[in-house]
C-alpha positions as a Markdown table, in Angstrom:
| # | Residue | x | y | z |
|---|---|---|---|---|
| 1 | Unk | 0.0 | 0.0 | 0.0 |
| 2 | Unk | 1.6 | 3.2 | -0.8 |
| 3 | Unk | 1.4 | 5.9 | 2.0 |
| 4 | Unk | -1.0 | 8.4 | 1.8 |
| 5 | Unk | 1.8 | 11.5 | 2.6 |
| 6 | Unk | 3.2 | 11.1 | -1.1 |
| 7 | Unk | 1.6 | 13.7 | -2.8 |
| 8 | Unk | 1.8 | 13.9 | -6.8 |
| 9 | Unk | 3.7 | 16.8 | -6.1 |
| 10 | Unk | 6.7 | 14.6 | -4.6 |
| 11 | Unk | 6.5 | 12.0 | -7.9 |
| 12 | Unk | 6.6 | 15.1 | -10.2 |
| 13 | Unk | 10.0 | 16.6 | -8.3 |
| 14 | Unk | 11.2 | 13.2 | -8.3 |
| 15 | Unk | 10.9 | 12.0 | -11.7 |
| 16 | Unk | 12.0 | 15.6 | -13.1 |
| 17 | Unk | 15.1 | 15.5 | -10.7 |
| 18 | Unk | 16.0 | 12.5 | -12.0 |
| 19 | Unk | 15.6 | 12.8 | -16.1 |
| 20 | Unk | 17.5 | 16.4 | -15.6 |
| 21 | Unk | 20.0 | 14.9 | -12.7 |
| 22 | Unk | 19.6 | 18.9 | -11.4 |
| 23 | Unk | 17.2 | 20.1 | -8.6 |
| 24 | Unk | 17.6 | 23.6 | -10.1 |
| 25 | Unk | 17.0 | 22.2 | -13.7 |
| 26 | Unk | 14.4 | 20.3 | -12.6 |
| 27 | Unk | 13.3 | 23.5 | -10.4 |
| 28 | Unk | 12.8 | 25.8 | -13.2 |
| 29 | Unk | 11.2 | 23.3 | -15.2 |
| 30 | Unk | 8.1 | 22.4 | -13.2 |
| 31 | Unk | 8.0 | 26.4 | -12.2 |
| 32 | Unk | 9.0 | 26.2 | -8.7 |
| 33 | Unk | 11.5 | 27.6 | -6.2 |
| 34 | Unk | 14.8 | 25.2 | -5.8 |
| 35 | Unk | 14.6 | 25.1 | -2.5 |
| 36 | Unk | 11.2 | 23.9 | -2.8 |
| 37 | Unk | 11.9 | 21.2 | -4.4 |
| 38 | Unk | 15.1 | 20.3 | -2.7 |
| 39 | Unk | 12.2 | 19.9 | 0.1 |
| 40 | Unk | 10.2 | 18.1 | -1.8 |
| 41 | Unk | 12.8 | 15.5 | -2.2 |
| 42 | Unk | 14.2 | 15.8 | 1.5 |
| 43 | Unk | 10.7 | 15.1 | 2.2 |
| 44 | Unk | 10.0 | 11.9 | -0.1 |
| 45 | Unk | 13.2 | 11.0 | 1.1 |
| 46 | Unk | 12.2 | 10.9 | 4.8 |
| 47 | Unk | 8.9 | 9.4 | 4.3 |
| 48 | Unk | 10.3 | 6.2 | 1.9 |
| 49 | Unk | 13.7 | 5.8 | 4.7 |
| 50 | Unk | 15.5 | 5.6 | 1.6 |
| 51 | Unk | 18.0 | 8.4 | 0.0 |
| 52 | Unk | 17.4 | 8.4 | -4.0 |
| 53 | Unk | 19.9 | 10.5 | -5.5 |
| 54 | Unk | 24.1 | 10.2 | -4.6 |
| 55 | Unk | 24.6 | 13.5 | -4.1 |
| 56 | Unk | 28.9 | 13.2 | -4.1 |
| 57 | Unk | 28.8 | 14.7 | -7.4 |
| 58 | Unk | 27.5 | 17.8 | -8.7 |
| 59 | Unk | 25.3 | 15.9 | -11.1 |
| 60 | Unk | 22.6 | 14.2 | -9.0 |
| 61 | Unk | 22.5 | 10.7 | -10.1 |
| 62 | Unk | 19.9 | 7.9 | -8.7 |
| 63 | Unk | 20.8 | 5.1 | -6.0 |
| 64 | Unk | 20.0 | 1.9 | -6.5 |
| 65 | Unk | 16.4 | 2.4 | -4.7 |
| 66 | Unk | 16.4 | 5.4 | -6.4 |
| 67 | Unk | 16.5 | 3.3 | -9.9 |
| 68 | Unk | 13.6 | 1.2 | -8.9 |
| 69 | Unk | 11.2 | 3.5 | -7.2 |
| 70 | Unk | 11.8 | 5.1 | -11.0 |
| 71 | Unk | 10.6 | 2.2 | -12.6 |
| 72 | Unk | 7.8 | 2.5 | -10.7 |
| 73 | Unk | 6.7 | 5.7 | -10.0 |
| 74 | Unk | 7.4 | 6.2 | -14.1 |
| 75 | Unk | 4.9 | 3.4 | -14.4 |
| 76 | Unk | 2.6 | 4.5 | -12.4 |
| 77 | Unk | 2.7 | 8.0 | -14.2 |
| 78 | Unk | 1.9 | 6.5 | -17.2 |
| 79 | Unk | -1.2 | 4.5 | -15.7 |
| 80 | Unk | -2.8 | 7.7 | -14.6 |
């Protein structure tokens, strides 16, 4: 069951984030303040107990949970 405190919001940042590997790119691109969507992540993030992007770099790139919560959230995009 997926938990109710994802909001569409947090799929859109994620899935942006991770085809632009930017959270300003991404930012500008859905129209919204960087830090609000650095939140937006943070806050995925914290709710899944999971980090999704290595941020060592300054490309963001996707863990390996990161990879498959992609696969599905892309999916799951597409469905709706």
């Amino acid at each position: 069951m997926m938990d109710s405190r994802i909001k569409l919001r947090h799929l859109r940042s994620f899935l942006e984030t991770a085809r632009l590997g930017s959270l300003s790119a991404a930012a500008q691109d859905l129209n919204i303040s960087q830090p609000a969507m650095s939140k937006s992540i943070r806050e995925l993030e914290d709710i899944l107990g999971t980090q999704l992007f290595d941020r060592s770099t300054r490309r963001l790139s996707l863990t390996p949970a990161g990879k498959v919560f992609q696969q599905h959230v892309g999916s799951g995009m597409i469905a709706l």
